[in-house]
C-alpha positions as a printed Julia matrix, in Angstrom:
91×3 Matrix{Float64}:
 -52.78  -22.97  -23.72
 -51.47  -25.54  -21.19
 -49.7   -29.17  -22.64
 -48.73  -31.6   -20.12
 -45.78  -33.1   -21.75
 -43.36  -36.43  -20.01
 -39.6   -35.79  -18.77
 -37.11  -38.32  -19.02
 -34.04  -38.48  -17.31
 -34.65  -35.81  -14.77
 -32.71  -37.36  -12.37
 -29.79  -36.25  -14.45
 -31.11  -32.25  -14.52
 -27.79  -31.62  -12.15
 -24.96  -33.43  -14.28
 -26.77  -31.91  -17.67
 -27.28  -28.13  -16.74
 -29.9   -26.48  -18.01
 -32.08  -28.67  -20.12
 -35.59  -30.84  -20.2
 -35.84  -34.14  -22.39
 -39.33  -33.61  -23.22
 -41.94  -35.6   -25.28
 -45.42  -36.08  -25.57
 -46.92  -38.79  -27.65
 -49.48  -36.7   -29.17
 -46.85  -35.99  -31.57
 -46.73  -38.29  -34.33
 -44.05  -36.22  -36.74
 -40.94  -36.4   -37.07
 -40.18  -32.84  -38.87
 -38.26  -30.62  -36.8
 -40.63  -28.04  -37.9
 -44.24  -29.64  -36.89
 -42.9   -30.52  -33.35
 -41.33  -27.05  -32.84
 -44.81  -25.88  -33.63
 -46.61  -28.43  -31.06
 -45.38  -26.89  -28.21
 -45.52  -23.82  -29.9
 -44.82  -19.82  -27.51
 -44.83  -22.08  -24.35
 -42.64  -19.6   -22.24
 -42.39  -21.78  -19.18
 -42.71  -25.45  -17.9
 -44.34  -26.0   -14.44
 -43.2   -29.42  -12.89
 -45.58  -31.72  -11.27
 -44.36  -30.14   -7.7
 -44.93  -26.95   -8.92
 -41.65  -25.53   -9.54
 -41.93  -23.58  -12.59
 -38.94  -22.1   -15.03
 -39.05  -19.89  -17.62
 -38.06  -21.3   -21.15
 -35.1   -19.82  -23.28
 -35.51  -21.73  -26.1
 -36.86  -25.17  -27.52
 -35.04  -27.43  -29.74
 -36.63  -29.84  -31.55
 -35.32  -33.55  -31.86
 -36.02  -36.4   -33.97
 -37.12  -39.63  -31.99
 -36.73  -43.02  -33.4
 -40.09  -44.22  -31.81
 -41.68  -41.96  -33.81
 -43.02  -39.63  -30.76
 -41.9   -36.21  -31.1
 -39.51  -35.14  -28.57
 -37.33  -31.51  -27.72
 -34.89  -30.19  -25.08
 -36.26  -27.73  -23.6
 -33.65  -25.29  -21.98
 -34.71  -23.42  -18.67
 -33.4   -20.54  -17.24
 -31.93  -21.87  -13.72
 -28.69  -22.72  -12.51
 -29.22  -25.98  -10.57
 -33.09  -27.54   -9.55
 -33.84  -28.36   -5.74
 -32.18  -31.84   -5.08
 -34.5   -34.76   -4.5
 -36.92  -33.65   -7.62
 -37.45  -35.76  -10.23
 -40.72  -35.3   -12.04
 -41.51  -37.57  -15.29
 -44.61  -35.25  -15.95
 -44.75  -31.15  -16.65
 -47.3   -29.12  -18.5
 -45.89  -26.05  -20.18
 -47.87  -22.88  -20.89
């Protein structure tokens, strides 16, 4: 099952490493444990361009807006320079 979910701060994918801030606001908890099970097996996230990574592991996060959120942490040394996509859907 594909979930587009938004990226913030991907601008700042280089200085980071290897992680995604991720939310979608179809996610109205804020237990750890619902919004690890929103997105779920997803085993990779495909950016907007197409670039797709696999996933090595999700970690939830609690948001004060109340929209669920995770870092999502890819398996890739460095992303091709002049990307920055606010939307992904991960499958």
């Amino acid at each position: 099952m594909e979930k587009i979910i938004n990226i913030l701060e991907a601008q700042d994918f280089k200085n980071k490493g290897k992680f995604f801030y991720c939310t979608n606001d179809d996610i109205k908890s804020r237990s750890k444990d619902e919004i690890l099970n929103w997105f779920g097996s997803a085993e990779k996230i495909i950016l907007e361009n197409g670039n797709e990574f696999k996933i090595m592991s999700i970690g939830p996060m609690i948001s004060f807006t109340n929209i669920g959120a995770a870092l999502i942490k890819v398996d890739t040394k460095n992303i091709p320079a002049g990307i920055y996509p606010i939307t992904a859907r991960i499958h």
